[in-house]
DORODO-617772 format. One record per residue (C-alpha): residue number from 1; x, y, z; residue in one letter. Coordinates in Angstrom, 1 decimal. Example, Ala and Ser with C-alpha at 12.3 -4.5 7.8 and 13.67 -1.06 7.14 Angstrom:
% residues 2
node seq: 1	x: 12.3	y: -4.5	z: 7.8	type: a $
node seq: 2	x: 13.7	y: -1.1	z: 7.1	type: s $
//
This chain:
% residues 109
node seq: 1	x: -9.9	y: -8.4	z: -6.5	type: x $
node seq: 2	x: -12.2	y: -7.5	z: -3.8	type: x $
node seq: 3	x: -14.6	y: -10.3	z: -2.4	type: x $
node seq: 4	x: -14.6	y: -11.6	z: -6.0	type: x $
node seq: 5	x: -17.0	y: -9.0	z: -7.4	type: x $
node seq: 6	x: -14.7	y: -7.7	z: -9.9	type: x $
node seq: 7	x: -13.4	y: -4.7	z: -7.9	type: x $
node seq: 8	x: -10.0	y: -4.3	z: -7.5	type: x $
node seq: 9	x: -7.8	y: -2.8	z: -4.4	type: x $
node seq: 10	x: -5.2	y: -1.1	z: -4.5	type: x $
node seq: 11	x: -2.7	y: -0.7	z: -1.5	type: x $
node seq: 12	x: 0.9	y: 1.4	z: -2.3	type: x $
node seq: 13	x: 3.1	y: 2.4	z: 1.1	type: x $
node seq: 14	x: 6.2	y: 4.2	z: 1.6	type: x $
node seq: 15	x: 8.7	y: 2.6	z: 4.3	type: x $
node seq: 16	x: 12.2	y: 3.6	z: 5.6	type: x $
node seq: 17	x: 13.7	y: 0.3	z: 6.3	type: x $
node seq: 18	x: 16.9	y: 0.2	z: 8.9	type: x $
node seq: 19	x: 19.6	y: -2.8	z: 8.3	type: x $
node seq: 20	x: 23.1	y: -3.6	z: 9.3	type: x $
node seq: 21	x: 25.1	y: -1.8	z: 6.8	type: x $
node seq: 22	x: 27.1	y: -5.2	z: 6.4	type: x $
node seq: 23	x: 23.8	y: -6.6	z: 5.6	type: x $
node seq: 24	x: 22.6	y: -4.4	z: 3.2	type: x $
node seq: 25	x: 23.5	y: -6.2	z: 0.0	type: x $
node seq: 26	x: 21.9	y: -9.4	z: 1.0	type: x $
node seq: 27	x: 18.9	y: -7.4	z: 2.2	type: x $
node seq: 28	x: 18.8	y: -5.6	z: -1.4	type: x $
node seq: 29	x: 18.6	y: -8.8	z: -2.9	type: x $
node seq: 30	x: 16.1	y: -10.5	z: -1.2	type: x $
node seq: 31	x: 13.8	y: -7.1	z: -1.7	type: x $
node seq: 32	x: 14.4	y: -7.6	z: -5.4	type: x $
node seq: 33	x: 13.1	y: -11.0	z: -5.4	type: x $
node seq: 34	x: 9.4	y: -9.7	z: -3.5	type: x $
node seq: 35	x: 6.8	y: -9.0	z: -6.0	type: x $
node seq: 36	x: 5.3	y: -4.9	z: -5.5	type: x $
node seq: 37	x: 8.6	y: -3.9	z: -3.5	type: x $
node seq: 38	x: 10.7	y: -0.8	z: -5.2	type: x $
node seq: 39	x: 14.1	y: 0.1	z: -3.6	type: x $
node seq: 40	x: 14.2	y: 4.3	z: -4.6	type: x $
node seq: 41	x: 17.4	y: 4.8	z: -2.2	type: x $
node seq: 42	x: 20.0	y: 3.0	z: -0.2	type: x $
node seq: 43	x: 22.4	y: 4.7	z: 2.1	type: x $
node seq: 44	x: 25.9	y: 3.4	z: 3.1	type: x $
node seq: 45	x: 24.3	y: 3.2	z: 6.8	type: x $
node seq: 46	x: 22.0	y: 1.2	z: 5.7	type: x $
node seq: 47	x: 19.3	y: 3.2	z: 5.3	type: x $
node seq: 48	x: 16.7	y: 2.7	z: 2.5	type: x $
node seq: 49	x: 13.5	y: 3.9	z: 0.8	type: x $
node seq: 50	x: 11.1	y: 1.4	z: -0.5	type: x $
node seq: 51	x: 7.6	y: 0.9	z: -2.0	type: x $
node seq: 52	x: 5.4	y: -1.7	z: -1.4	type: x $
node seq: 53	x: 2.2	y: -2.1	z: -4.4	type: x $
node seq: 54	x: -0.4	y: -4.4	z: -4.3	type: x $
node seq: 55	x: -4.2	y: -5.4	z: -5.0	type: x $
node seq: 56	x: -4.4	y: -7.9	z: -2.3	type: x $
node seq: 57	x: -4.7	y: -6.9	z: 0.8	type: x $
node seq: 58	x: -3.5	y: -9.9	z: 2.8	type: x $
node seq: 59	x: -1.0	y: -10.8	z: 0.3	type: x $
node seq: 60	x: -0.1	y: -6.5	z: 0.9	type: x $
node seq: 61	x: -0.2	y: -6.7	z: 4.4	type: x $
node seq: 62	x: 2.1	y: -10.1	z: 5.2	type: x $
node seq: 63	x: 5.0	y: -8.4	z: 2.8	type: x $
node seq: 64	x: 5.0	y: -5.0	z: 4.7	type: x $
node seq: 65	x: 5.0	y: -7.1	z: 8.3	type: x $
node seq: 66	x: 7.5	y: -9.6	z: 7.1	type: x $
node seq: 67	x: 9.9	y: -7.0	z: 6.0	type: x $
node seq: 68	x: 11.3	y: -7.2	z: 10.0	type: x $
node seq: 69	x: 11.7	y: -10.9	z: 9.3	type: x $
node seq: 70	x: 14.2	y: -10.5	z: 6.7	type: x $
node seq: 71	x: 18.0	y: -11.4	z: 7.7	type: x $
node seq: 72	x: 20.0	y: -7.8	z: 8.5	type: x $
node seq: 73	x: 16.9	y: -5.6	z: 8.3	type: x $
node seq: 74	x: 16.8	y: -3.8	z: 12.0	type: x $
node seq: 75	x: 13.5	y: -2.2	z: 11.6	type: x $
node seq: 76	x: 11.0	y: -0.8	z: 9.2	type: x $
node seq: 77	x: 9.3	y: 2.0	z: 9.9	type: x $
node seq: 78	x: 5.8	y: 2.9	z: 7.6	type: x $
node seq: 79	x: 6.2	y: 6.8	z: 6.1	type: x $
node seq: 80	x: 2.8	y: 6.5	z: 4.1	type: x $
node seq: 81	x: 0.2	y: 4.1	z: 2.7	type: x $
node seq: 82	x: -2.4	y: 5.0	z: 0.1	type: x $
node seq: 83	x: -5.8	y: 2.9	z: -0.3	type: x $
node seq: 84	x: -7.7	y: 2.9	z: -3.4	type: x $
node seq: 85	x: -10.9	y: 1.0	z: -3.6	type: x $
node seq: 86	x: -13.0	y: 0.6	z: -7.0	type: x $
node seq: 87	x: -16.1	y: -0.5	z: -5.2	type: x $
node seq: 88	x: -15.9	y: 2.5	z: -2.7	type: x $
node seq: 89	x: -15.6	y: 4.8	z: -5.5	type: x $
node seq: 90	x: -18.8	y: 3.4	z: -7.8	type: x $
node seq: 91	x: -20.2	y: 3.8	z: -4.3	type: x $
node seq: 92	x: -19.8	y: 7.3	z: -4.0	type: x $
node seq: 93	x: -20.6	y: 8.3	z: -7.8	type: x $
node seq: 94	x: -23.6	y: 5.7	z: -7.6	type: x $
node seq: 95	x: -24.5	y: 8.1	z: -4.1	type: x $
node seq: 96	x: -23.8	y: 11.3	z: -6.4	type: x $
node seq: 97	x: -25.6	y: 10.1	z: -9.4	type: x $
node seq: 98	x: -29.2	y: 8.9	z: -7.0	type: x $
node seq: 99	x: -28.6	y: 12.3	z: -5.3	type: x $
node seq: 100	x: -28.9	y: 14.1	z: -8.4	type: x $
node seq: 101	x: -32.0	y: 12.7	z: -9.7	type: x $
node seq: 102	x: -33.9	y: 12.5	z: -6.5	type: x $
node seq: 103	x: -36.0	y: 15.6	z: -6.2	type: x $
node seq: 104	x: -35.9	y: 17.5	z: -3.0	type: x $
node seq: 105	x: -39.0	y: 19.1	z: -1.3	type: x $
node seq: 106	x: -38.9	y: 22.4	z: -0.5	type: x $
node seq: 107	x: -39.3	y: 23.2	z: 3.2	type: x $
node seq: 108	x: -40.1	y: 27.0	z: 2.5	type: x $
node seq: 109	x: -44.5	y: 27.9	z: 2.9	type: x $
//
């Protein structure tokens, strides 16, 4: 939830994630044990493809930097992140909606 108003975040990346391909086992199941992360593809040089989803940004944003801290992960390298924000978007359509009804003067004589 965002600053407890009732609005909700939502934070989903895309990483490529090195580790030692002796590793990558161990490093499977400690991802499987993180709430929001999705391993989509392992390689047998330890290359993988994961997904990250969360609604709390800090909570988000500690699991993405820790993924370095995990035993037998080399590195971690962020392909895309998508941010979605209910309050920015009542925002905008509240912006829209005012916009609409608001009657414009003409500048023409």
């Amino acid at each position: 939830m965002g600053i407890g108003l009732g609005y909700e975040n939502v934070d989903l990346c895309s990483i490529l994630l090195y580790t030692q391909p002796k590793c990558s086992e161990a490093v499977q199941n400690t991802l499987r044990e993180i709430t929001g992360v999705e391993i989509h593809a392992t390689l047998p040089d330890g290359r993988m493809i994961i997904t990250v989803e969360g609604n709390d940004p800090t909570q988000f944003g500690e699991i993405v930097l820790g993924l370095r801290d995990i035993d037998g992960v080399i590195d971690a390298n962020l392909v895309y992140h998508f941010h979605e924000n209910d309050f920015e978007d009542d925002q905008i359509q509240l912006s829209v909606e005012t916009e609409e009804r608001i009657p414009h003067e003409s500048n023409s004589p």
